[in-house]
Biotite code that builds the C-alpha atoms (Angstrom):
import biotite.structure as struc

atoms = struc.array([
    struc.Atom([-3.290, -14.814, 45.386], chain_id="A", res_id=1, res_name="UNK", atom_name="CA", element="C"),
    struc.Atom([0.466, -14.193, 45.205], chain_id="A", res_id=2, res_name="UNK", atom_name="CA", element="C"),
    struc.Atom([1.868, -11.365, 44.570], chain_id="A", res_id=3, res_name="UNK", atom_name="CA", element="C"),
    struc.Atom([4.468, -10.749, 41.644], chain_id="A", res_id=4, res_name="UNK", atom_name="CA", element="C"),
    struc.Atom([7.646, -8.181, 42.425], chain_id="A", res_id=5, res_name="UNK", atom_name="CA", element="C"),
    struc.Atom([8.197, -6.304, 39.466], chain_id="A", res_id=6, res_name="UNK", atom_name="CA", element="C"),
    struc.Atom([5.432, -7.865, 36.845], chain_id="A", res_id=7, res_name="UNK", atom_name="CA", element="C"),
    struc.Atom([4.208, -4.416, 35.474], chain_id="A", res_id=8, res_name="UNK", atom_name="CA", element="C"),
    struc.Atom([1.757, -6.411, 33.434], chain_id="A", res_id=9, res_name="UNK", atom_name="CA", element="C"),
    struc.Atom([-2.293, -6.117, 34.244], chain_id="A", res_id=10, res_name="UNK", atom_name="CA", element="C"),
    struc.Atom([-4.598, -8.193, 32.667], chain_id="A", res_id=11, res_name="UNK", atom_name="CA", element="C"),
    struc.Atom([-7.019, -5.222, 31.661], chain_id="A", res_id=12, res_name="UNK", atom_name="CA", element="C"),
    struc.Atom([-4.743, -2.948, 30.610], chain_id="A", res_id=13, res_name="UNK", atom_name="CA", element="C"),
    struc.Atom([-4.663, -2.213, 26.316], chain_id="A", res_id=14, res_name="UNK", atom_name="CA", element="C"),
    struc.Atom([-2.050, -0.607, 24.112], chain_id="A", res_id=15, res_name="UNK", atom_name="CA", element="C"),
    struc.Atom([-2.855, 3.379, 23.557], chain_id="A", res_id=16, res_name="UNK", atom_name="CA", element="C"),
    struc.Atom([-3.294, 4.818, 20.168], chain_id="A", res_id=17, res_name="UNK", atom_name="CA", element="C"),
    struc.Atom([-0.354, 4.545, 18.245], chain_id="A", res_id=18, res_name="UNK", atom_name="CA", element="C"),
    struc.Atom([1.468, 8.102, 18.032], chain_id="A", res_id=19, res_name="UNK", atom_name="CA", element="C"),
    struc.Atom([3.431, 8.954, 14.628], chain_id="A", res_id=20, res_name="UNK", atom_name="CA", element="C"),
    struc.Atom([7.237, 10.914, 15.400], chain_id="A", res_id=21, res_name="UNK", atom_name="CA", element="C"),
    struc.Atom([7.231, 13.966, 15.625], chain_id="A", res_id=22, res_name="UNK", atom_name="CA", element="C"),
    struc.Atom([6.743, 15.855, 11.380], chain_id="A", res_id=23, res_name="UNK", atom_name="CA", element="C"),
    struc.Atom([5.056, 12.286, 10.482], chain_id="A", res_id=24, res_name="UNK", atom_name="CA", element="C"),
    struc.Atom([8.418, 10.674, 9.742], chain_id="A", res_id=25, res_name="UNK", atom_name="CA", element="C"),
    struc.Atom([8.561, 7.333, 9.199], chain_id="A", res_id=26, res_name="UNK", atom_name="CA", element="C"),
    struc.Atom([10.846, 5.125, 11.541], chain_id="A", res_id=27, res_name="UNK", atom_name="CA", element="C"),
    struc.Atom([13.190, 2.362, 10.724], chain_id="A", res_id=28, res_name="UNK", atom_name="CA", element="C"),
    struc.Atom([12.697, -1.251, 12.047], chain_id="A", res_id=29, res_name="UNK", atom_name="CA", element="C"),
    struc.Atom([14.278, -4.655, 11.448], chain_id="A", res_id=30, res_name="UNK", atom_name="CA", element="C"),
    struc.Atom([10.505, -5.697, 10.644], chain_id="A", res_id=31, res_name="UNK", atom_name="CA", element="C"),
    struc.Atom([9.845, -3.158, 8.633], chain_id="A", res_id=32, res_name="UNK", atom_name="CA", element="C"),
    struc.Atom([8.605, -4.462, 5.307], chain_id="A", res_id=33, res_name="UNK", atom_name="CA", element="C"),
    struc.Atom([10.970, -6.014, 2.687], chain_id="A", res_id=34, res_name="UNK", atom_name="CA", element="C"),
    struc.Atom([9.446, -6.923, -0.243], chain_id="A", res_id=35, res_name="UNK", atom_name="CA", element="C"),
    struc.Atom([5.462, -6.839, -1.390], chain_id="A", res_id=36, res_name="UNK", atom_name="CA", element="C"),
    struc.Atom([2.999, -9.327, -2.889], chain_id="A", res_id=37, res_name="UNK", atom_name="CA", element="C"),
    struc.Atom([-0.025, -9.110, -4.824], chain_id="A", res_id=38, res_name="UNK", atom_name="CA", element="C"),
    struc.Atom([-1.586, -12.109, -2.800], chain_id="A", res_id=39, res_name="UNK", atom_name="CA", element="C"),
    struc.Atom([-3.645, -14.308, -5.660], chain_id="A", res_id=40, res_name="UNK", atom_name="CA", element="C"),
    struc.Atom([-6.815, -13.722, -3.953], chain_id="A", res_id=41, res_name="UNK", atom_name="CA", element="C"),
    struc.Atom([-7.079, -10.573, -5.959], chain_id="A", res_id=42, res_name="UNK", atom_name="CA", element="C"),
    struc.Atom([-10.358, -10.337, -8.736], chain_id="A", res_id=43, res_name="UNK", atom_name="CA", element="C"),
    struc.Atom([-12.955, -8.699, -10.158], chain_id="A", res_id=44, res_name="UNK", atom_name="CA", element="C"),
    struc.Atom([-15.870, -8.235, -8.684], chain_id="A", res_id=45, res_name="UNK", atom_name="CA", element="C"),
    struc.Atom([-19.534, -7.058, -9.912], chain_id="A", res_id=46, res_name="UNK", atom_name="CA", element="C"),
    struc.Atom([-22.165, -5.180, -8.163], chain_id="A", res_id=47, res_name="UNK", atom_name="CA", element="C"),
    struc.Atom([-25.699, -5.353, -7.981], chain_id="A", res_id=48, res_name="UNK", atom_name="CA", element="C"),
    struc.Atom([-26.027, -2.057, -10.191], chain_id="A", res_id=49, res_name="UNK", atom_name="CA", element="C"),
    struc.Atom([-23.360, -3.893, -12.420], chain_id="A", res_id=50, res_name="UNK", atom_name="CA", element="C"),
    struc.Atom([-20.275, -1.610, -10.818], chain_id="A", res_id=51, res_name="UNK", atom_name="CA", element="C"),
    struc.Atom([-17.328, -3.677, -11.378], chain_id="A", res_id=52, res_name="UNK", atom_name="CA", element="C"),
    struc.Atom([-14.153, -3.336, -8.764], chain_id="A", res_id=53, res_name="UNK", atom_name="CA", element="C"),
    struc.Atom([-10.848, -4.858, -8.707], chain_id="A", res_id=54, res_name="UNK", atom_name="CA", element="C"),
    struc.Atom([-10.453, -6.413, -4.992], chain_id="A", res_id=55, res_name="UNK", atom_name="CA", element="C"),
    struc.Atom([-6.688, -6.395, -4.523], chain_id="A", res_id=56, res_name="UNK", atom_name="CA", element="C"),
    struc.Atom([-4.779, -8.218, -2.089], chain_id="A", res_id=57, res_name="UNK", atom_name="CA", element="C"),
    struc.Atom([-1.230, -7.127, -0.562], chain_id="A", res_id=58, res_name="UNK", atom_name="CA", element="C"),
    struc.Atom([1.006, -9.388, 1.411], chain_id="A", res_id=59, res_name="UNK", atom_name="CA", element="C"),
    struc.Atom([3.983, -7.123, 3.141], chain_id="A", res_id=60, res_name="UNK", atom_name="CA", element="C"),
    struc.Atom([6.416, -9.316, 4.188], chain_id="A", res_id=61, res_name="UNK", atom_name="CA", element="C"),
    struc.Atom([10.108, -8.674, 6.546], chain_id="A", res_id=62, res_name="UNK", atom_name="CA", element="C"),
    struc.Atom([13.575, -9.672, 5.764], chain_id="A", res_id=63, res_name="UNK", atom_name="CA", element="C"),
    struc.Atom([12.536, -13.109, 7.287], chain_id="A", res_id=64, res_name="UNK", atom_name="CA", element="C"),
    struc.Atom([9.734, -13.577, 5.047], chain_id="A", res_id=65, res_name="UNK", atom_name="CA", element="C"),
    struc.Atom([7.002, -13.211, 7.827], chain_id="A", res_id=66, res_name="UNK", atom_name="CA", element="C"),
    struc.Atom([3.727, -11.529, 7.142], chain_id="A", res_id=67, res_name="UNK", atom_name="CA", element="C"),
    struc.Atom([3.857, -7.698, 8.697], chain_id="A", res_id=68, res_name="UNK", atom_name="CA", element="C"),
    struc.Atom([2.142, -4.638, 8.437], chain_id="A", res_id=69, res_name="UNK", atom_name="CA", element="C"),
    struc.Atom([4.345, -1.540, 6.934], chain_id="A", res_id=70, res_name="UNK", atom_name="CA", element="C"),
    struc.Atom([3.366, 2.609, 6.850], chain_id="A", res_id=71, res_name="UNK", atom_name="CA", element="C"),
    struc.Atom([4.067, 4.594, 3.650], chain_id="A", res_id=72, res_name="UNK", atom_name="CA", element="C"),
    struc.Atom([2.082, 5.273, -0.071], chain_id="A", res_id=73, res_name="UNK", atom_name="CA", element="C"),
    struc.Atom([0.982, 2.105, -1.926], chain_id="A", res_id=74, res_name="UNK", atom_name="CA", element="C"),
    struc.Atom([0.385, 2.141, -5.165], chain_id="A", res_id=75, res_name="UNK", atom_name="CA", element="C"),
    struc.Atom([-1.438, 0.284, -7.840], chain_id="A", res_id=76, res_name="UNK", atom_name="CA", element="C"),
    struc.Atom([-0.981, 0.881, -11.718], chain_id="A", res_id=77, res_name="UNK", atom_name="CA", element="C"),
    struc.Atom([-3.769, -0.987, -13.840], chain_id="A", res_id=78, res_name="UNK", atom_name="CA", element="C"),
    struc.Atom([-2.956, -1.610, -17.317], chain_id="A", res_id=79, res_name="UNK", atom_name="CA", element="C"),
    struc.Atom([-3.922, -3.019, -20.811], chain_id="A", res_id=80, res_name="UNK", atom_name="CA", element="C"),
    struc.Atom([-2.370, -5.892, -22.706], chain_id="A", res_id=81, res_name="UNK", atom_name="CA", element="C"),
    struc.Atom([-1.611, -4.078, -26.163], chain_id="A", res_id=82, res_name="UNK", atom_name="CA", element="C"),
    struc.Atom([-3.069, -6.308, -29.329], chain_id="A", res_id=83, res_name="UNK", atom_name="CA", element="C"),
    struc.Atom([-1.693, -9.648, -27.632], chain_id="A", res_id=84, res_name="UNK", atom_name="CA", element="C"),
    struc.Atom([1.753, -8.899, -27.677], chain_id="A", res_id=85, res_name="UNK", atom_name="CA", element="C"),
    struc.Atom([3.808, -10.227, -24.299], chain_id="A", res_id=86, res_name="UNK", atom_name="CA", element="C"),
    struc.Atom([5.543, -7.595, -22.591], chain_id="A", res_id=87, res_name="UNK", atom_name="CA", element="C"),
    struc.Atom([3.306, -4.696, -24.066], chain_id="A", res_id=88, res_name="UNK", atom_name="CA", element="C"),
    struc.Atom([1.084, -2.703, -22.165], chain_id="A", res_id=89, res_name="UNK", atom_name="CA", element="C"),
    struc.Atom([-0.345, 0.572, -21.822], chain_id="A", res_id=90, res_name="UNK", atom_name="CA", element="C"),
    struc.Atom([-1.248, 2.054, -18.637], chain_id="A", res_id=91, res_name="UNK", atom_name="CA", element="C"),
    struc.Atom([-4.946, 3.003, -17.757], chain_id="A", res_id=92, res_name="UNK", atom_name="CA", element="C"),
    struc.Atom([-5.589, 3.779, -14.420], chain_id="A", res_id=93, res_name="UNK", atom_name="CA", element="C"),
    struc.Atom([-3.358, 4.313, -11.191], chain_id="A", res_id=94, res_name="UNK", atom_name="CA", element="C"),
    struc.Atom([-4.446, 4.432, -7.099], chain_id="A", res_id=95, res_name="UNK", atom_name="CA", element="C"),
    struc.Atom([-2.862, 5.645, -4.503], chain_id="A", res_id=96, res_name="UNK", atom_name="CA", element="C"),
    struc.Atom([-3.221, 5.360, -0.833], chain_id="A", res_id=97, res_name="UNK", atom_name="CA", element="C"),
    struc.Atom([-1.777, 6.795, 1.916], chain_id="A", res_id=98, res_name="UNK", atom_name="CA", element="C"),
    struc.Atom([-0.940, 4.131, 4.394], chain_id="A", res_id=99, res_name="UNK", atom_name="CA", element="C"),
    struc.Atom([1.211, 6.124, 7.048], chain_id="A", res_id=100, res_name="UNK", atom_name="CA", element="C"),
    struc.Atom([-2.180, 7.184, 7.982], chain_id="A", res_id=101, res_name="UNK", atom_name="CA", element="C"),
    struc.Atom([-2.708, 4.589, 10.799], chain_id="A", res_id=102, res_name="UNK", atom_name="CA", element="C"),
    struc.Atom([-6.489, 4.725, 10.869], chain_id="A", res_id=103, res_name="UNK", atom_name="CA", element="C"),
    struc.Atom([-6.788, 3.727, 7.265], chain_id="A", res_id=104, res_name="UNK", atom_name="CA", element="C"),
    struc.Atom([-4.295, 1.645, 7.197], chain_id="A", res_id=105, res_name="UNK", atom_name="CA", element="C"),
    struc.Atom([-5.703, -0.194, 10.678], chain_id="A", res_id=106, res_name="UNK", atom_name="CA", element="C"),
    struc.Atom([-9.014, -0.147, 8.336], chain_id="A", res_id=107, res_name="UNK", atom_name="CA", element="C"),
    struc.Atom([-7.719, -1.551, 5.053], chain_id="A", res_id=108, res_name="UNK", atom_name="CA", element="C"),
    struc.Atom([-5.208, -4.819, 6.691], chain_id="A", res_id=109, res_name="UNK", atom_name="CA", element="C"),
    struc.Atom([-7.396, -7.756, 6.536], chain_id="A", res_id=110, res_name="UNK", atom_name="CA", element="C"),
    struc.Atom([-6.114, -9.928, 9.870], chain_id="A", res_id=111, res_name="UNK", atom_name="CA", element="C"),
    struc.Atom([-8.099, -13.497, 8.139], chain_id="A", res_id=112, res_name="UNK", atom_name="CA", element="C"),
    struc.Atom([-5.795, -13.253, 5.390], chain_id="A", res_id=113, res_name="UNK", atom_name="CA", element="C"),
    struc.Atom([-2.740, -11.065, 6.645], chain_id="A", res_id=114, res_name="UNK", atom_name="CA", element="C"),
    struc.Atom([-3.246, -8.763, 3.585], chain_id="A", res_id=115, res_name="UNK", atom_name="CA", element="C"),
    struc.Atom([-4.040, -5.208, 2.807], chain_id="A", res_id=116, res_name="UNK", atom_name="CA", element="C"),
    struc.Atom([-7.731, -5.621, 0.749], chain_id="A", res_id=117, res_name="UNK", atom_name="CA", element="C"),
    struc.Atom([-7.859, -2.756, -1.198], chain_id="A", res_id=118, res_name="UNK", atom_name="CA", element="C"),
    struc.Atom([-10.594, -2.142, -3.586], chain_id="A", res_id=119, res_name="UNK", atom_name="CA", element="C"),
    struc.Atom([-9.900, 0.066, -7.084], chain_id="A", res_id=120, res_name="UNK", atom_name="CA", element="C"),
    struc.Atom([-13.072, 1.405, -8.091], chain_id="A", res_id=121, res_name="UNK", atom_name="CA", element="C"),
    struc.Atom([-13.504, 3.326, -11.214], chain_id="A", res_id=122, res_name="UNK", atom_name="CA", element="C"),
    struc.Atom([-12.341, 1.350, -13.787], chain_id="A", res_id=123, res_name="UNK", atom_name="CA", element="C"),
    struc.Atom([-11.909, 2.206, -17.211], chain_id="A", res_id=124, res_name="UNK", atom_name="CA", element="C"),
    struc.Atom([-14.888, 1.087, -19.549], chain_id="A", res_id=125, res_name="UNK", atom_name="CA", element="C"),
    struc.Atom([-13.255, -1.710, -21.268], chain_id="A", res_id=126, res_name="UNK", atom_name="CA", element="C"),
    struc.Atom([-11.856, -3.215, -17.806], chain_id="A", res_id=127, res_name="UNK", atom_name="CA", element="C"),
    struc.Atom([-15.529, -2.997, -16.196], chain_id="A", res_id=128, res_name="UNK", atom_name="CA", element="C"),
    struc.Atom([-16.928, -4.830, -19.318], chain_id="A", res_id=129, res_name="UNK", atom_name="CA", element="C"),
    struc.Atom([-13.938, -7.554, -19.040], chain_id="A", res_id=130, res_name="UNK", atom_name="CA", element="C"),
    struc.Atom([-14.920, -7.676, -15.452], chain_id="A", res_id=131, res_name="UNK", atom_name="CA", element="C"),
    struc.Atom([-18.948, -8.129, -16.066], chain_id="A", res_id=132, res_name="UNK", atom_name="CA", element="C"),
    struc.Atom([-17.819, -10.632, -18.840], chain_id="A", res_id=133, res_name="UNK", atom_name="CA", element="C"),
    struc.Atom([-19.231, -8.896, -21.810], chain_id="A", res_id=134, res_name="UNK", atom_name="CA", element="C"),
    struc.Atom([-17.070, -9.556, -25.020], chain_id="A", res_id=135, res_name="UNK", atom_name="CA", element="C"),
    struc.Atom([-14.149, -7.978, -26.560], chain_id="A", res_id=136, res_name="UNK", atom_name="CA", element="C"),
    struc.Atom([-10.981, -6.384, -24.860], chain_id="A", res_id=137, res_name="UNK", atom_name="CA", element="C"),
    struc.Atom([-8.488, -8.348, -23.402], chain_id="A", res_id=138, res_name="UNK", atom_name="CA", element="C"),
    struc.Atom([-8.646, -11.912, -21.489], chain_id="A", res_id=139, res_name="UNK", atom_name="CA", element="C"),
    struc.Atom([-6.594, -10.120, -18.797], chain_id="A", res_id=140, res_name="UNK", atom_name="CA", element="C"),
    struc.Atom([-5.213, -7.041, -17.033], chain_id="A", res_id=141, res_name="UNK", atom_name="CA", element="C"),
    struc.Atom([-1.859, -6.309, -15.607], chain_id="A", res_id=142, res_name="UNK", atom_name="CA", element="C"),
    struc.Atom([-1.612, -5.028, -12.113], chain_id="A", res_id=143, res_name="UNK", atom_name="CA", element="C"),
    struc.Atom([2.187, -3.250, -10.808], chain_id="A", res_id=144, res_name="UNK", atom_name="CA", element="C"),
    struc.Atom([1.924, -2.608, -7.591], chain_id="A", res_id=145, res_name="UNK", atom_name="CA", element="C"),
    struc.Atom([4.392, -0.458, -5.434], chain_id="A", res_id=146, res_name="UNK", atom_name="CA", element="C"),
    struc.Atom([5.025, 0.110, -1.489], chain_id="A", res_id=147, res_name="UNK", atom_name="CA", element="C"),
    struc.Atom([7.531, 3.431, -0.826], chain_id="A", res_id=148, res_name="UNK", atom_name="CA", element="C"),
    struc.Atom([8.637, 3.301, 2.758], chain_id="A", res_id=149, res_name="UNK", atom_name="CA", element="C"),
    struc.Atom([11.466, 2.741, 4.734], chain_id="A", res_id=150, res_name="UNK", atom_name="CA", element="C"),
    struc.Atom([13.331, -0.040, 4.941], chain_id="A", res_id=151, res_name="UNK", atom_name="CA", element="C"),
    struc.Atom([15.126, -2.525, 7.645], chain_id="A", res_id=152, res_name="UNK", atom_name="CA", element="C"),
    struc.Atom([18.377, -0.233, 7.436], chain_id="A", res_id=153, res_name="UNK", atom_name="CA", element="C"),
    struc.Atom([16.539, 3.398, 7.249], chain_id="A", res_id=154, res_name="UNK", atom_name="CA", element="C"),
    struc.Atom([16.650, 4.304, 3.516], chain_id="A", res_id=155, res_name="UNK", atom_name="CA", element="C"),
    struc.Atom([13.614, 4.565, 1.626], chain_id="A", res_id=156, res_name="UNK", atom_name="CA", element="C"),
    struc.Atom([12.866, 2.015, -0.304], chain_id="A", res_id=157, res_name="UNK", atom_name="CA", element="C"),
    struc.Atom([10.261, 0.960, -3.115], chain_id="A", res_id=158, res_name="UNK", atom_name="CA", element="C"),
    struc.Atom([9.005, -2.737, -3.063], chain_id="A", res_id=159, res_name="UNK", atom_name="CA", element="C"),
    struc.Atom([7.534, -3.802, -6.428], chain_id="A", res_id=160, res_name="UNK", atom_name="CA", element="C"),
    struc.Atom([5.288, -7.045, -7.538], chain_id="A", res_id=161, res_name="UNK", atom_name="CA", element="C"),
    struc.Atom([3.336, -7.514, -10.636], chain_id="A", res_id=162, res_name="UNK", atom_name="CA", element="C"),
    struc.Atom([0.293, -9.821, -11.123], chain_id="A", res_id=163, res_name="UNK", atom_name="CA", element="C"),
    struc.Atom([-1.535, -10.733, -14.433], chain_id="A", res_id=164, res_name="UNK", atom_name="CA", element="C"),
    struc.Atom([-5.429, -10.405, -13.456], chain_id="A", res_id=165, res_name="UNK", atom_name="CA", element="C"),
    struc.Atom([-6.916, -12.852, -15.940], chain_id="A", res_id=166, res_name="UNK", atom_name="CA", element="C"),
    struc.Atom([-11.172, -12.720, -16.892], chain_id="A", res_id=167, res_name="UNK", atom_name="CA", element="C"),
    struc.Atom([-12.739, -15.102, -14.250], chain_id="A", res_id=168, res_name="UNK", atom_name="CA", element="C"),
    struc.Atom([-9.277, -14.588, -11.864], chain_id="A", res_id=169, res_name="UNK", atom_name="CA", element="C"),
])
């Protein structure tokens, strides 16, 4: 076995916990996230007891469109199409998650799909009967979905995507 001058690598050795700065400030990378995706995986999904969830799925990508994980608040707004008409909805429900929390966010970030699967729970009553199927309310749902954190260059920044969550999506 030869030896190697210098290689500080050992095959057993794994990465610490990862330690936020000092005040839990958030630092600035050139892979720090650049723009945000509700990933079409997203849908409804019913329970045994009949609970119905919205799984959501949340691509971050960098300035060179590869997949990468990001720390700040995500947000999701959930809201209803009003009587049909395009462009016209009222909000119904908003989440938000802390994700400079690195134990959560370690928790949430799905590595089979390189996506943050987050479920909303508590829907309103006439998005849990769209999601169980029952009739009446609207064929679909409109989901906005924001990412605050800081960007490639340092400033804070707010990434935005919106996805229209259709019955049977």
């Amino acid at each position: 076995m030869a030896a190697c001058p210098g290689c500080a690598w050992q095959q057993d050795e794994r990465p610490g916990p990862v330690r936020t700065p000092p005040g839990g400030a958030l630092v600035a990378s050139p892979f720090s996230p650049a723009s945000i995706r509700v990933y079409p995986l997203t849908h409804f999904e019913v329970g045994e007891r009949g609970e119905a969830i919205i799984l959501v799925f949340l691509e971050l990508k960098d300035q060179w469109g590869d997949t990468v994980k990001g720390a700040g608040t995500l947000g999701v707004h959930l809201s209803r199409p009003e009587g049909g008409a395009a462009n016209r909805e009222t909000q119904a429900s908003e989440w938000s998650i802390d994700l400079t929390n690195l134990e959560r966010n370690a928790k949430l970030y799905d590595p089979s799909t390189r996506t943050y699967r987050v479920a909303l729970k508590g829907l309103p009553a006439w998005c849990a009967a769209m999601a169980r199927g029952e009739a009446g309310g609207p064929g679909w749902v409109v989901l906005e979905a924001y990412f605050k954190t800081v960007g490639p260059d340092g400033s804070a920044v707010t990434l935005r995507d919106r996805f229209d969550l259709r019955r049977g999506g």
